[in-house]
VOMAR-799108 format. One record per atom (N, C-alpha, C): x, y, z; atom name; residue in one letter; residue number from 1. Coordinates in Angstrom, 3 decimals, m for minus. Each point is the difference from the previous one (the first is absolute). Layout:
<rs>
X | Y | Z | CA | A | NUM
...
</rs>
This chain:
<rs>
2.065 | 3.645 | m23.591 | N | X | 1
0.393 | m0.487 | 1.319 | CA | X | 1
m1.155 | 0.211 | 0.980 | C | X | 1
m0.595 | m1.221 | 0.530 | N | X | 2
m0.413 | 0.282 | 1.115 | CA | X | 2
m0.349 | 1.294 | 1.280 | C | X | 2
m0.605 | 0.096 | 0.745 | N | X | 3
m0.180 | 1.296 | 0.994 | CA | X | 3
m0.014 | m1.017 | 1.265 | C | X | 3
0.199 | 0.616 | 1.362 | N | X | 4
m0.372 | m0.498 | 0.846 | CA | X | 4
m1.272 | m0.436 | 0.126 | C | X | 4
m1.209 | 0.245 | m0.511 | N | X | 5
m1.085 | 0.414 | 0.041 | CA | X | 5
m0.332 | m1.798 | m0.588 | C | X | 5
0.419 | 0.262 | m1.295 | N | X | 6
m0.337 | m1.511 | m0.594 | CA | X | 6
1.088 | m1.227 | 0.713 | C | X | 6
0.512 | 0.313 | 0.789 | N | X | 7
0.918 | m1.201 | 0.702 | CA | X | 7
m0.818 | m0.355 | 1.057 | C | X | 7
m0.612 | 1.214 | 0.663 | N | X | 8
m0.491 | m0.337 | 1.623 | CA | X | 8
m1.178 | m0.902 | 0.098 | C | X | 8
m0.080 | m0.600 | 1.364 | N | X | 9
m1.215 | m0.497 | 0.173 | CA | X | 9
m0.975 | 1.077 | 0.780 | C | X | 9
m0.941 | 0.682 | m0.874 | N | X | 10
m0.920 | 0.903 | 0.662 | CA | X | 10
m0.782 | m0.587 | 1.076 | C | X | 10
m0.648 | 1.085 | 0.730 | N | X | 11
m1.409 | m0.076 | 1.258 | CA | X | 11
0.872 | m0.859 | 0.777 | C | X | 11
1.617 | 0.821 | 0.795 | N | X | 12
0.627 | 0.026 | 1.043 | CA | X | 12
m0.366 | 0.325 | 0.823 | C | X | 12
m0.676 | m0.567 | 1.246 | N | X | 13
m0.328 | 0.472 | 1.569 | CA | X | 13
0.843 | 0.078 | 0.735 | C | X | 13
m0.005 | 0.747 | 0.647 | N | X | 14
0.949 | 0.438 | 1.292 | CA | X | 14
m0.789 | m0.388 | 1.236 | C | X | 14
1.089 | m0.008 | 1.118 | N | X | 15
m0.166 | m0.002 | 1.305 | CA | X | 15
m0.078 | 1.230 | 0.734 | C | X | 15
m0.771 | m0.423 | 0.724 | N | X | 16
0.164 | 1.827 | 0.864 | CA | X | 16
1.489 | m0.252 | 1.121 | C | X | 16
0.236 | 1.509 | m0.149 | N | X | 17
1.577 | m0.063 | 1.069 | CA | X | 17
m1.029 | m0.071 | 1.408 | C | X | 17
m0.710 | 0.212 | m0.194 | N | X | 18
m0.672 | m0.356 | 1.553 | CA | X | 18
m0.386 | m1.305 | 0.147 | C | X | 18
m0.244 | m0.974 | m0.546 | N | X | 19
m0.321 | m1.396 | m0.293 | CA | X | 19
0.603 | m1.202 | 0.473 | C | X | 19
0.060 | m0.459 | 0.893 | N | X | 20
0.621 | m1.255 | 1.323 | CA | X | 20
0.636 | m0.036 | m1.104 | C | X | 20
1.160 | m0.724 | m0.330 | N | X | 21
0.714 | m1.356 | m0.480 | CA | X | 21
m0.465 | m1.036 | m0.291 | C | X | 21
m0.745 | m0.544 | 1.039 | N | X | 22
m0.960 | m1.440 | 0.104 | CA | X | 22
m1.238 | 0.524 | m1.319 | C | X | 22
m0.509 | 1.243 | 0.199 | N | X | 23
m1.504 | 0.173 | m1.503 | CA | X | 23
1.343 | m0.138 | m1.600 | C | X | 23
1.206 | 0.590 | 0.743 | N | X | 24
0.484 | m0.001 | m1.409 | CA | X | 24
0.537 | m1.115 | m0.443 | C | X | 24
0.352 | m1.141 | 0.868 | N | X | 25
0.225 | m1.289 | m0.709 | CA | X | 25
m1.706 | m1.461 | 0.010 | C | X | 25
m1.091 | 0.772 | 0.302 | N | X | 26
m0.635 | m0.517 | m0.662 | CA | X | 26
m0.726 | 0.757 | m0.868 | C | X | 26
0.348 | 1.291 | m0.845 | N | X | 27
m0.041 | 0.016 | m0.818 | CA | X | 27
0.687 | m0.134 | m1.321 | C | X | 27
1.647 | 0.082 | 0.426 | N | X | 28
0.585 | m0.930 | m0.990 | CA | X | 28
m0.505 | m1.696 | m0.433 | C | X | 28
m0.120 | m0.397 | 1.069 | N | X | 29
m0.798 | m1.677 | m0.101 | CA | X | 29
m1.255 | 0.014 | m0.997 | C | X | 29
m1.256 | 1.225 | 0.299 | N | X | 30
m1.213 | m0.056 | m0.552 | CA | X | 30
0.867 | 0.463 | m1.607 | C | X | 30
0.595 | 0.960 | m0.460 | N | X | 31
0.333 | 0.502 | m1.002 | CA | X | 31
1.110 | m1.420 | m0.764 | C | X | 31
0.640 | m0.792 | 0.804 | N | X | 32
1.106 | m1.059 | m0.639 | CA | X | 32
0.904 | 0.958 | m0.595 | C | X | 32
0.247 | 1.079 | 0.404 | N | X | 33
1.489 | 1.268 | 0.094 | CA | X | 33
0.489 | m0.532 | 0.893 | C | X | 33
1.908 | 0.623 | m0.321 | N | X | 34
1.396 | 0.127 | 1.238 | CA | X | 34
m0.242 | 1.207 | 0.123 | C | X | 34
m0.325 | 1.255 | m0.484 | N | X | 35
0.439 | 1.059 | 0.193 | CA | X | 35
m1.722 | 0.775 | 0.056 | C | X | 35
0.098 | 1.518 | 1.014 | N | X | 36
m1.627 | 0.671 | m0.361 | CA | X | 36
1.096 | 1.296 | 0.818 | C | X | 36
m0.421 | 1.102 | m1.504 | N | X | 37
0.057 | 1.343 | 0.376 | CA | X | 37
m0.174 | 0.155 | 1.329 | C | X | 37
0.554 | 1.109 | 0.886 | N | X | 38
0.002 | 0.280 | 1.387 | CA | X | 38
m0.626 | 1.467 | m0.640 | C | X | 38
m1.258 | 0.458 | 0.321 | N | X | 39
m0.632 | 1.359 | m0.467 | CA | X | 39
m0.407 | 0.698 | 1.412 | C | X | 39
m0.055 | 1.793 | m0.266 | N | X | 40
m0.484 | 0.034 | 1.307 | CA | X | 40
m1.497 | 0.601 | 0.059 | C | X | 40
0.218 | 1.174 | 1.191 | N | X | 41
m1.225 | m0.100 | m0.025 | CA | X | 41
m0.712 | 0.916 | m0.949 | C | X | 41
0.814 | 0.944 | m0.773 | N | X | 42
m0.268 | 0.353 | m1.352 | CA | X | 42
0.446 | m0.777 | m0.824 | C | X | 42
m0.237 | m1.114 | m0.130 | N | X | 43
0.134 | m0.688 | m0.977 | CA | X | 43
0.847 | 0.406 | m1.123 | C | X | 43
1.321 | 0.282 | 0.689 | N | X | 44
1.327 | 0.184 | m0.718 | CA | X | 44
0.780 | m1.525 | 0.663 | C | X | 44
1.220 | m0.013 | m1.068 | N | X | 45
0.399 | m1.327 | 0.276 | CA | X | 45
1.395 | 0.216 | 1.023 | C | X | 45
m0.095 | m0.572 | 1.131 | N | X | 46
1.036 | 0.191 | 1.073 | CA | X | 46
1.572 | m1.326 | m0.440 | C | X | 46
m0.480 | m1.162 | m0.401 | N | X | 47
0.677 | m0.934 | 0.037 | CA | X | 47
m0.504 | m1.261 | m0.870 | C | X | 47
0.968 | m0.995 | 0.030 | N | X | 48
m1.086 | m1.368 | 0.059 | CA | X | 48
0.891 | m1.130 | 1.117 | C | X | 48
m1.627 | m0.775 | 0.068 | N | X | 49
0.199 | m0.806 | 1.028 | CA | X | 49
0.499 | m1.462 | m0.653 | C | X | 49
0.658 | m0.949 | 0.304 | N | X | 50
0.465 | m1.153 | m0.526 | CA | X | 50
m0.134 | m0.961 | 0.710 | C | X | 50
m0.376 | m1.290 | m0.198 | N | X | 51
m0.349 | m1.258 | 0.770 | CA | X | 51
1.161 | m0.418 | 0.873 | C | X | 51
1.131 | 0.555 | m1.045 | N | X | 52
1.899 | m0.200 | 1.040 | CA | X | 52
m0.166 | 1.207 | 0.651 | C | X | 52
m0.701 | 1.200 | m0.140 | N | X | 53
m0.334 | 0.459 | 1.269 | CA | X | 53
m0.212 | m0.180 | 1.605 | C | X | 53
m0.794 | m0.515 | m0.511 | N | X | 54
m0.870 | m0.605 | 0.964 | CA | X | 54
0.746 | m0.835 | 0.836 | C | X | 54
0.582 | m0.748 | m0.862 | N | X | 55
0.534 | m1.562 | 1.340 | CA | X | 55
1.365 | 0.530 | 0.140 | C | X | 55
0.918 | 0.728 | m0.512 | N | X | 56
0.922 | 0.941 | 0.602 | CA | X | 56
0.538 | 0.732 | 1.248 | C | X | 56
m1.424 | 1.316 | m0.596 | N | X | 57
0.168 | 1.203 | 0.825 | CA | X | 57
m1.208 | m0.417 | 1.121 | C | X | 57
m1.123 | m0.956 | m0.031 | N | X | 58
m0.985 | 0.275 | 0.977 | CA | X | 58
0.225 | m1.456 | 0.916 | C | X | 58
m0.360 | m1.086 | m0.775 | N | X | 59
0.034 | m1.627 | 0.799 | CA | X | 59
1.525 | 0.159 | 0.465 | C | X | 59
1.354 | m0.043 | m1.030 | N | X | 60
1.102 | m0.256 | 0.059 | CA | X | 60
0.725 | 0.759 | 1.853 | C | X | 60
m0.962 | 1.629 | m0.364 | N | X | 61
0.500 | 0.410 | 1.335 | CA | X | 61
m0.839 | 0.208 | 1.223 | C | X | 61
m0.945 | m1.004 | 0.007 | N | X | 62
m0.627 | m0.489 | 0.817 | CA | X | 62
m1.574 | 0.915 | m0.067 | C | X | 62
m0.177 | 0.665 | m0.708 | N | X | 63
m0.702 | 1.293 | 0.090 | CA | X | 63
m1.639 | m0.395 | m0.060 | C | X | 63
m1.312 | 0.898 | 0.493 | N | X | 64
m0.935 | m0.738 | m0.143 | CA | X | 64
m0.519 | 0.495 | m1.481 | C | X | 64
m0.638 | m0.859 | m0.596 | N | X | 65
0.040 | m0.011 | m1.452 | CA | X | 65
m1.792 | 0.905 | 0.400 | C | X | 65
m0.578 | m0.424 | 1.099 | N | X | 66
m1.050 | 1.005 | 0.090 | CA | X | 66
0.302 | 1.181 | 0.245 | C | X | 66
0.092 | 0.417 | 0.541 | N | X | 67
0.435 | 1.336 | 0.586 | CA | X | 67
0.838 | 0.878 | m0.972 | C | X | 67
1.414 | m0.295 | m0.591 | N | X | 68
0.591 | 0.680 | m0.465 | CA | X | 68
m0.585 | 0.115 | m1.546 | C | X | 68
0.192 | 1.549 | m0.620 | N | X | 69
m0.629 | 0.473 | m0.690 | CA | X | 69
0.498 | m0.081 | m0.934 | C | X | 69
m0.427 | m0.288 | m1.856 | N | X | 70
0.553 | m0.198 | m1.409 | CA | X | 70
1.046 | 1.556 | 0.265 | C | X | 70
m0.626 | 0.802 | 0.219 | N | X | 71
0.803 | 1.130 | m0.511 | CA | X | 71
1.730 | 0.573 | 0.749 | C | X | 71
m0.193 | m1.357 | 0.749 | N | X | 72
1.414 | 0.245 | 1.019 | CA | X | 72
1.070 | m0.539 | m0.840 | C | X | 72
m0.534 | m1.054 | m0.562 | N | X | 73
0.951 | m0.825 | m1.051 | CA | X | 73
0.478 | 0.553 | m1.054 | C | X | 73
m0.578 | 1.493 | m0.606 | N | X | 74
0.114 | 0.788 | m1.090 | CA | X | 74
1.485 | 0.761 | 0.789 | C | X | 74
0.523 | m0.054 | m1.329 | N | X | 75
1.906 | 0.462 | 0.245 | CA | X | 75
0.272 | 0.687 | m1.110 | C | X | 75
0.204 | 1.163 | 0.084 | N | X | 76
0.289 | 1.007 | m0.936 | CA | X | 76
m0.955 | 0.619 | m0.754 | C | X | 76
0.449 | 0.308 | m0.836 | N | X | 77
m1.004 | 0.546 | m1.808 | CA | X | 77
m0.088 | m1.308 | m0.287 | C | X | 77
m1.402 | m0.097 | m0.764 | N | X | 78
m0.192 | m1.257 | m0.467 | CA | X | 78
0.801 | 0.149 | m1.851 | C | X | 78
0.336 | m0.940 | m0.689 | N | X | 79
0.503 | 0.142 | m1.146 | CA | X | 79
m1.123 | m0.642 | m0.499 | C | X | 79
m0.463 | 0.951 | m1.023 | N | X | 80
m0.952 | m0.203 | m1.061 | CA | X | 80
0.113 | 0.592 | m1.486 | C | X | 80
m0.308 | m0.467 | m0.771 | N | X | 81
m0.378 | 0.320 | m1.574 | CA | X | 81
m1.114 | 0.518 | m0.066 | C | X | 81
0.503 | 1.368 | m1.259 | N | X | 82
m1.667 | 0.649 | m0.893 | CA | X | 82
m0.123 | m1.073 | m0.658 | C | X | 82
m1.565 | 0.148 | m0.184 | N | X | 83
m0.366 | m0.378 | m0.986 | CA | X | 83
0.008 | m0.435 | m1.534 | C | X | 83
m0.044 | 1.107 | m0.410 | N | X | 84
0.427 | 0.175 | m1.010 | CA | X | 84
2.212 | m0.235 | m0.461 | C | X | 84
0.458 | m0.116 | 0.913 | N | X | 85
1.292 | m0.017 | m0.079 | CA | X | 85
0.212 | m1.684 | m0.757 | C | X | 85
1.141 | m0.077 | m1.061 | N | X | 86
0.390 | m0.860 | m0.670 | CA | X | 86
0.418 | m1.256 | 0.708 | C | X | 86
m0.252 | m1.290 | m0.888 | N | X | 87
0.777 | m1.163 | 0.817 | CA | X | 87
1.316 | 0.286 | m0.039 | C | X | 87
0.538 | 0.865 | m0.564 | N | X | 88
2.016 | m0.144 | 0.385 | CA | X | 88
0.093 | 0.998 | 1.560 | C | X | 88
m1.481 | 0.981 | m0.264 | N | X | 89
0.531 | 0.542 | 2.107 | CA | X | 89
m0.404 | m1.308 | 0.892 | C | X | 89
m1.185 | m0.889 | m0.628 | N | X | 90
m0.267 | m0.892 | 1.136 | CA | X | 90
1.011 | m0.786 | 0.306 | C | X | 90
0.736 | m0.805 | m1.072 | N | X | 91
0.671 | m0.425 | 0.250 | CA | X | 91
1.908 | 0.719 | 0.599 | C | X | 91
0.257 | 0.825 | m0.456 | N | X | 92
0.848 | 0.884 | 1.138 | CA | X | 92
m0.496 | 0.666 | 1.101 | C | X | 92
m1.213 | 0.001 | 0.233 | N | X | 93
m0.117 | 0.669 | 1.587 | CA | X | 93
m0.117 | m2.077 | 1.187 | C | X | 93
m0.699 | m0.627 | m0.589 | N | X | 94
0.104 | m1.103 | 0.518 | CA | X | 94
1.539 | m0.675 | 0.411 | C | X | 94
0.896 | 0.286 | m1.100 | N | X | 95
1.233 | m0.641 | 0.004 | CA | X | 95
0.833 | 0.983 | 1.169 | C | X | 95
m0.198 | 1.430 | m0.374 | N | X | 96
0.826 | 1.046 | 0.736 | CA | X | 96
m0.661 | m0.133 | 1.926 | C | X | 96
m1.265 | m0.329 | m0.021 | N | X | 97
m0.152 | 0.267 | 1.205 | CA | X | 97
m0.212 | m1.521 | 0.771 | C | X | 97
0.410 | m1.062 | m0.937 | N | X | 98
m0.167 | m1.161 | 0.474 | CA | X | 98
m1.220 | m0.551 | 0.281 | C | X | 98
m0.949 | 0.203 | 0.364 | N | X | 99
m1.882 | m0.351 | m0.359 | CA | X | 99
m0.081 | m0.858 | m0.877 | C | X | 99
m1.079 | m0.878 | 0.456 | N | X | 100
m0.853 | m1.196 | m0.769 | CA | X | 100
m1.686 | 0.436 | m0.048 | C | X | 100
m0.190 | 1.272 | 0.427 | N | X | 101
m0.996 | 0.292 | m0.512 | CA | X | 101
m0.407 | 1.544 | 0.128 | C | X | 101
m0.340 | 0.548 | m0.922 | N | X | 102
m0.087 | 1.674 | 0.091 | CA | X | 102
m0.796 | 0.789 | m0.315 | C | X | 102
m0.944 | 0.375 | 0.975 | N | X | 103
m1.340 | 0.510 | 0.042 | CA | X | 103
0.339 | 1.021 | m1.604 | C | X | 103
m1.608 | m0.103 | m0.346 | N | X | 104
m0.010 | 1.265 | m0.936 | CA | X | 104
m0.922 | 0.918 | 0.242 | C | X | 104
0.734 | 1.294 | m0.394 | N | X | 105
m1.166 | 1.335 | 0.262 | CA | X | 105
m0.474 | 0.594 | m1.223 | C | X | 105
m0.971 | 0.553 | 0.361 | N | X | 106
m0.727 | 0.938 | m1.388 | CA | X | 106
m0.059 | 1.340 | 0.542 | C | X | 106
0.831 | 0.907 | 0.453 | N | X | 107
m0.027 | 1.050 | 0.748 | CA | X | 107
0.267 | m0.139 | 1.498 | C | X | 107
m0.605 | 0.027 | 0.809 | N | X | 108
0.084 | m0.166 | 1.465 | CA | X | 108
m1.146 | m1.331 | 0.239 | C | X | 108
m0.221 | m0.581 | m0.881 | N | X | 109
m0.980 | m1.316 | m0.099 | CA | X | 109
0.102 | m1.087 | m0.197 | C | X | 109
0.254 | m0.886 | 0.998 | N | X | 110
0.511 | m1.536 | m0.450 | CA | X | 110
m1.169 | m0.347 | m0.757 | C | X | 110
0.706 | m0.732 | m1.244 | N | X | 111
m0.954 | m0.912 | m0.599 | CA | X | 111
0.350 | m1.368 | m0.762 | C | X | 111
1.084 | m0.359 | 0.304 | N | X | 112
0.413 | m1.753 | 0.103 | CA | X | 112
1.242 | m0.539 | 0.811 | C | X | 112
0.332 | m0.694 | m0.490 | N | X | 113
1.772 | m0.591 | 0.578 | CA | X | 113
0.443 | m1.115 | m1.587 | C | X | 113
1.321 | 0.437 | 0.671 | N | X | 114
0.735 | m1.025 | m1.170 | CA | X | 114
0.861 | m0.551 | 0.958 | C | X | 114
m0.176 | m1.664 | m0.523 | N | X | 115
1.049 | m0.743 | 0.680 | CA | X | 115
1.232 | m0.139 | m0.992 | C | X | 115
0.447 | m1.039 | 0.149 | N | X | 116
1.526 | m0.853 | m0.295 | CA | X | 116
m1.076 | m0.755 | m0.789 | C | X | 116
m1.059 | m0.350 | m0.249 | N | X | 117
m0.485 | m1.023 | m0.792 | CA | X | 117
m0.647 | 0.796 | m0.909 | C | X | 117
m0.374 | 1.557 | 0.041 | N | X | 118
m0.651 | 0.560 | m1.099 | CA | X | 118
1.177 | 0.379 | m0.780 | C | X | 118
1.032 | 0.246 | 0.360 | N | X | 119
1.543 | 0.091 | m0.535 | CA | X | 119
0.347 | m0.681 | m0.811 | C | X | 119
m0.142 | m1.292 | 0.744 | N | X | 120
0.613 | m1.500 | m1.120 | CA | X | 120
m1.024 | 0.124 | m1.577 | C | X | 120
m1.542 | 0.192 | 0.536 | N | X | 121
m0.762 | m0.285 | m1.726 | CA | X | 121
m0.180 | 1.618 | m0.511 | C | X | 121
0.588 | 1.175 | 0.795 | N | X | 122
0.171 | 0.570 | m1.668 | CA | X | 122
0.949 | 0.096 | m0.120 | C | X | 122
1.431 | 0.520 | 0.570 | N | X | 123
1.295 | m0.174 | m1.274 | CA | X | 123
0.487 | m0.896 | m0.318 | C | X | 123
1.528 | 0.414 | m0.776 | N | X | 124
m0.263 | m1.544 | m1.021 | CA | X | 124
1.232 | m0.280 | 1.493 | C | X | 124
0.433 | m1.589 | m0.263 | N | X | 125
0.588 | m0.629 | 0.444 | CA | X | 125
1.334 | 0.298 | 0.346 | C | X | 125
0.774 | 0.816 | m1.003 | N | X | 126
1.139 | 0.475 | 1.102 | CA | X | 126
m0.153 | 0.766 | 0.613 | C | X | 126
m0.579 | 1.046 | 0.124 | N | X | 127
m0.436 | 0.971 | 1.172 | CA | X | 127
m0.501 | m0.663 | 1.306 | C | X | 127
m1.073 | m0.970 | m0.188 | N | X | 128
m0.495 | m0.795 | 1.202 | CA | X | 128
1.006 | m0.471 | 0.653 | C | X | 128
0.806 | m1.108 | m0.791 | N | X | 129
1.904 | m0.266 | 0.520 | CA | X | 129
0.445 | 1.080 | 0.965 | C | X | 129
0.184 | 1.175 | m0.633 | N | X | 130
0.934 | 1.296 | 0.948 | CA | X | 130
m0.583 | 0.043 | 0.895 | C | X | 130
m1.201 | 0.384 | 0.054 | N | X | 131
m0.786 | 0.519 | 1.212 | CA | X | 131
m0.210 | m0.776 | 0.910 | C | X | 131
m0.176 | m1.778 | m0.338 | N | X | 132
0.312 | m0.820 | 0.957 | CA | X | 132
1.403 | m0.093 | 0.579 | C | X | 132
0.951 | 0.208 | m0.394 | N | X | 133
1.317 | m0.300 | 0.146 | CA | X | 133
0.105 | 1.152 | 0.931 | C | X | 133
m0.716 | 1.317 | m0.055 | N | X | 134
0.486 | 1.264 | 0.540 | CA | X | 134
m0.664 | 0.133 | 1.153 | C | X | 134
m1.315 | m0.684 | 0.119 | N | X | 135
m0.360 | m0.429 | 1.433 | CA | X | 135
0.265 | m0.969 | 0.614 | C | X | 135
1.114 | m0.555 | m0.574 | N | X | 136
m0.098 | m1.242 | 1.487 | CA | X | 136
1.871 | m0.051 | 0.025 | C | X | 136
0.126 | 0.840 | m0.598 | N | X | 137
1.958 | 0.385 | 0.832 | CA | X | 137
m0.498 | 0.895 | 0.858 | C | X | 137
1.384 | m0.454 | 1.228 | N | X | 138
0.415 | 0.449 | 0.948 | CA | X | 138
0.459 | 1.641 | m0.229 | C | X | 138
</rs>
């Protein structure tokens, strides 16, 4: 079975929580990512930031997308996977915490992300089924 490790897409960059909004959606644009780690300034991971972020919590409520900072948008503990941890935790921590994408750590060290699309090509096909089915109920 698989590891998180061989699912993820490695050389994940983060945003700084100090980092406008506006640097962090053109660096989603330069990268062609929805989603970039929210890290701080020890480069521990605070959150992540999301493109439905963005037009939500910042445009949606009128907010200036310069000014206000990636790391305001960070809400809670971020949910992430070890590394080394199996595709049956990836796929139950994704399903249990509802996420379409879930940073991975190697200790206190980000070092990729897994989406909903690294999901679909490694398990087999009914699992991909559940886990789709388990993120998109109400």
């Amino acid at each position: 079975m698989p590891t998180a490790r061989g699912i993820m897409t490695p050389g994940t960059e983060c945003v700084g929580a100090e980092d406008s909004v506006l640097d962090a959606a053109r660096k989603l644009t330069s990268l062609g990512v929805g989603a970039l780690p929210i890290c701080g300034s020890d480069d521990k991971l605070t959150g992540v930031l999301t493109d439905r972020d963005i037009v939500t919590k910042v445009l949606g409520e009128g907010k200036d997308p310069g000014t206000t900072k990636a790391g305001d948008l960070a809400q809670g503990r971020a949910v992430t996977i070890g590394a080394d941890d199996d595709a049956d935790e990836v796929f139950a921590t994704m399903a249990r915490h509802r996420v379409r994408r879930l940073p991975v750590i190697d200790g206190h060290r980000l070092v990729g992300m897994i989406t909903l699309a690294d999901v679909a090509r490694a398990l087999p096909d009914p699992q991909t089924g559940d886990l789709l089915e388990a993120l998109s109920t109400n």
